[in-house]
C-alpha positions in Angstrom: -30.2 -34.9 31.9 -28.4 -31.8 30.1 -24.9 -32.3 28.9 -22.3 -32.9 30.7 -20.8 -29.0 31.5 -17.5 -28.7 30.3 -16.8 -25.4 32.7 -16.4 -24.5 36.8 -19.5 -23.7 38.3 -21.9 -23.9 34.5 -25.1 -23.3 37.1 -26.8 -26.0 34.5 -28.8 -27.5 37.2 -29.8 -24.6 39.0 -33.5 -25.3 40.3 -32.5 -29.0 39.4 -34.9 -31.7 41.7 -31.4 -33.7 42.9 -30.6 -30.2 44.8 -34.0 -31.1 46.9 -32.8 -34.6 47.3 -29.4 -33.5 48.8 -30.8 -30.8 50.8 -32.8 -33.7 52.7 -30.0 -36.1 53.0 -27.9 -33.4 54.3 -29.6 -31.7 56.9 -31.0 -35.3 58.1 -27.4 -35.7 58.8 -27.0 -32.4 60.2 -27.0 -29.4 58.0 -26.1 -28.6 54.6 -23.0 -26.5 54.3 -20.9 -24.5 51.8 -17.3 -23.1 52.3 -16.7 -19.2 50.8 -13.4 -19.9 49.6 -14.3 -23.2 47.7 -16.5 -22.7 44.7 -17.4 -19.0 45.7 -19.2 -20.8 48.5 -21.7 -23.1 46.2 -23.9 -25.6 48.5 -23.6 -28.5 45.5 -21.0 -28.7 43.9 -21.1 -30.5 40.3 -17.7 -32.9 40.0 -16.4 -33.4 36.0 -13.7 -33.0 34.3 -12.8 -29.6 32.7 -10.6 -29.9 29.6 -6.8 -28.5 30.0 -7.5 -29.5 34.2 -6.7 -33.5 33.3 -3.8 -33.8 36.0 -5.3 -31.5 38.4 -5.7 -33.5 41.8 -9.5 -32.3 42.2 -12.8 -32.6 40.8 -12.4 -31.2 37.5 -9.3 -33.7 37.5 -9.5 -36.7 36.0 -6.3 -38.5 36.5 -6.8 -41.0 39.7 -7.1 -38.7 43.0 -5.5 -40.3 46.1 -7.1 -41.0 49.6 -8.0 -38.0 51.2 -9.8 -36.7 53.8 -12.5 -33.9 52.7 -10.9 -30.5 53.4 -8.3 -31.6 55.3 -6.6 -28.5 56.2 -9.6 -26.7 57.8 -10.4 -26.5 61.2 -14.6 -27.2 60.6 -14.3 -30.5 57.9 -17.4 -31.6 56.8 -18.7 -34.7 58.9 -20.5 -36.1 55.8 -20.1 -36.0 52.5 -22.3 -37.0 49.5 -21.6 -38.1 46.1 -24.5 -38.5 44.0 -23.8 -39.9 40.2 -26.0 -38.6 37.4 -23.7 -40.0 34.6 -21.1 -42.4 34.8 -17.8 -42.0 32.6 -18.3 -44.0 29.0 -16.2 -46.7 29.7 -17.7 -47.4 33.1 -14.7 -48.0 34.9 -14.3 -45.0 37.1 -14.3 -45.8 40.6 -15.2 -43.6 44.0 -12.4 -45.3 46.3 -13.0 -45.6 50.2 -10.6 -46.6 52.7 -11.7 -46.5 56.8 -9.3 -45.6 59.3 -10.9 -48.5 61.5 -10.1 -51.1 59.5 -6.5 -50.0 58.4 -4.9 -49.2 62.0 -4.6 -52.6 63.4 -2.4 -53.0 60.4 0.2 -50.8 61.2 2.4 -51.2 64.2 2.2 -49.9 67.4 5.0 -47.2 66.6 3.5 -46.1 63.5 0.3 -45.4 65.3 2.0 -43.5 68.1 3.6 -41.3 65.5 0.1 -40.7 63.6 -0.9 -39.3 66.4 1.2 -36.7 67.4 0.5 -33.0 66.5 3.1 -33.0 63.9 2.1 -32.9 60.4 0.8 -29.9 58.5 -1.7 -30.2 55.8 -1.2 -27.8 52.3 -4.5 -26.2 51.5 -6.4 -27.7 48.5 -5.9 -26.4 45.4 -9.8 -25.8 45.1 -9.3 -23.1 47.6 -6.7 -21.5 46.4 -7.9 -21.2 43.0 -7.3 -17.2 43.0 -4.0 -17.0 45.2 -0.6 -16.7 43.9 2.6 -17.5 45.7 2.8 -21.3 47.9 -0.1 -22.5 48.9 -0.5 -21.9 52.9 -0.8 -25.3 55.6 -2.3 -25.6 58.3 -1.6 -27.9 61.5 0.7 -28.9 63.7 -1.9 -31.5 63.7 -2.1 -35.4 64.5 -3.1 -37.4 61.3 -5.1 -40.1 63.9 -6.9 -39.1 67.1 -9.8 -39.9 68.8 -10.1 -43.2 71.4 -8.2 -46.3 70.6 -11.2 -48.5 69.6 -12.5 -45.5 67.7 -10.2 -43.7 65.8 -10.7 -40.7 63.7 -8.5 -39.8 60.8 -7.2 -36.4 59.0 -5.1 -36.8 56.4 -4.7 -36.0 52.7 -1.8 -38.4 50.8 -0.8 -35.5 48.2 -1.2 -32.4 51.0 -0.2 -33.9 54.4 3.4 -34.0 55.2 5.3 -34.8 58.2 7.9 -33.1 60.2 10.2 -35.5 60.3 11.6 -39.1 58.9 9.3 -41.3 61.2 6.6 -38.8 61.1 7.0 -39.8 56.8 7.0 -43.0 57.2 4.4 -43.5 59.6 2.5 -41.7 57.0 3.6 -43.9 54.3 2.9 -46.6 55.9 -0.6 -45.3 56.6 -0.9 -44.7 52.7 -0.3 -48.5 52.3 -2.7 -50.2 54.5 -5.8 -47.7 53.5 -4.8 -49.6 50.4 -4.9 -52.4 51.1 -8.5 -52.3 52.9 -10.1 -50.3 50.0 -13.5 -51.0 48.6 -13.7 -49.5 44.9 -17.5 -48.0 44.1 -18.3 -48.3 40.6 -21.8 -45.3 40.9 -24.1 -45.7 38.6 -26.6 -43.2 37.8 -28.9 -42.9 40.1 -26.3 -44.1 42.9 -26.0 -42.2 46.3 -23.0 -42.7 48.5 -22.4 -40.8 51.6 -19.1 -41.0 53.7 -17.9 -39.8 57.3 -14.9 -37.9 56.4 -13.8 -38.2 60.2 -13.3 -41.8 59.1 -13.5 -42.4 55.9 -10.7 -40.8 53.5 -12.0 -41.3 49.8 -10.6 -41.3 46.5 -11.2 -42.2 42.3 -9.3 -44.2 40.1 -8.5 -42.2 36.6 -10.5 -42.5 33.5 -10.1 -40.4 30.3 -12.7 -37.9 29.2 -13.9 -37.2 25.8 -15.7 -33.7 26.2 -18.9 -34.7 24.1 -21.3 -34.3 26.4 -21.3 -37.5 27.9 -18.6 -37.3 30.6 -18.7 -38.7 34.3 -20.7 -36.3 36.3 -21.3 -36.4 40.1 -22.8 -34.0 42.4 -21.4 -33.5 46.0 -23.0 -31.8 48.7 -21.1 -31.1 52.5 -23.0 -31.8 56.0 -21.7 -30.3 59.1 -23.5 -31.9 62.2 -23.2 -27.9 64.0 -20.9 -24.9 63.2 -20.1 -23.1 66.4 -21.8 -19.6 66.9 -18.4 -17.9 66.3 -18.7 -19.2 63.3 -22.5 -18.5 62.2 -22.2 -15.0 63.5 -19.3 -14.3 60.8 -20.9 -16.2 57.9 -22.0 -14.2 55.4 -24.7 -15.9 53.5 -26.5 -18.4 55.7 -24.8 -22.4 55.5 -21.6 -21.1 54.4 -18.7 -20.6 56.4 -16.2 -17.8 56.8 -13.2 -17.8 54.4 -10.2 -19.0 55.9 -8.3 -15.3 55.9 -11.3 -14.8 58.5 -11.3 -17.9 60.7 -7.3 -19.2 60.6 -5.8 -20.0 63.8 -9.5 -19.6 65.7 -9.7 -23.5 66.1 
């Protein structure tokens, strides 16, 4: 392995044999997908920390990032997600955090669930995508935080972007926030490690750890599935697997 890049989108495994391996998990799942607006559209995306970005709550982060659901303000979310670890952080502590939906909803009460799943919450837009904006990040939604059939639920929601409309639209959510706690399963990845989550519902998250910029930093690579984009959608892409930027698409779905 090379060093660990210390810069957005370094390119250093361009070519690499792991973008081969994705490639097949991903379109085994259903197809391997990039988004214009995050990571000028990249299909893998390489996840370390980036000195002077410690506090930011993504990838190049590395203080401890919250549940969230992948892309949780746009209207075509990955279904899968994959995290593949080529180098762990030195201490070995740094955790990829999962939490299900269907294990943390017969938890809550039957009012908190009812309020989950109204169309009342709006979800900021990440900070990934918004990386050359100015002014307040845009939100998208109404939207429900839990749909989907009772003994099946499905789950959108993001604990630093999703807000609700209301005081028991904010505790509902906080409430949420508490038992996808308490069901958590921690994932220390080693190298070598592949683990791939339904971000319908699974919301994911990592614990912090500190970096030390030598080289040896925790590096992961992350790769989107989509199971089919609609043919709106494919007809506007511009570069085939990667979807429309949101200025393009918002308010479609």
């Amino acid at each position: 392995m090379p060093k660990t890049p210390q810069a957005h989108e370094a390119h250093i495994l361009d070519g690499h044999p792991t973008n081969g391996t994705l490639m097949l998990v991903a379109d085994l799942l259903g197809s391997l997908t990039g988004y214009q607006d995050e990571k000028s559209g990249a299909l893998f995306h390489d996840v370390h920390p980036v000195r002077g970005e410690e506090a930011r709550i993504e990838n190049s982060g590395s203080v401890a990032f919250d549940f969230h659901t992948e892309n949780v303000h746009h209207p075509l979310r990955p279904d899968y997600l994959g995290l593949l670890c080529l180098r762990q952080d030195h201490d070995q502590i740094a955790a990829t955090r999962v939490s299900s939906v269907r294990d943390a909803l017969p938890l809550l009460t039957d009012d908190e669930v009812a309020e989950l799943r109204k169309p009342q919450f709006h979800s900021l837009y990440p900070t990934s995508f918004t990386r050359n904006t100015t002014g307040p990040r845009p939100s998208a939604g109404p939207h429900p935080v839990i749909f989907g059939p009772a003994d099946r639920p499905f789950m959108r929601f993001n604990s630093h972007n999703t807000q609700g409309d209301h005081p028991q639209a904010r505790a509902a959510l906080s409430a949420l926030a508490t038992t996808l706690e308490r069901v958590c399963r921690d994932l220390v990845l080693a190298p070598g490690d592949l683990v791939v989550l339904d971000n319908h519902v699974v919301v994911h998250g990592r614990t912090a750890f500190t970096p030390r910029y030598d080289g040896q930093d925790r590096w992961l690579r992350r790769f989107y599935s989509l199971r089919s984009a609609p043919l709106w959608a494919q007809r506007m892409m511009r570069h085939p697997r990667v979807l429309p930027a949101m200025t393009e698409i918002r308010g479609v779905v």
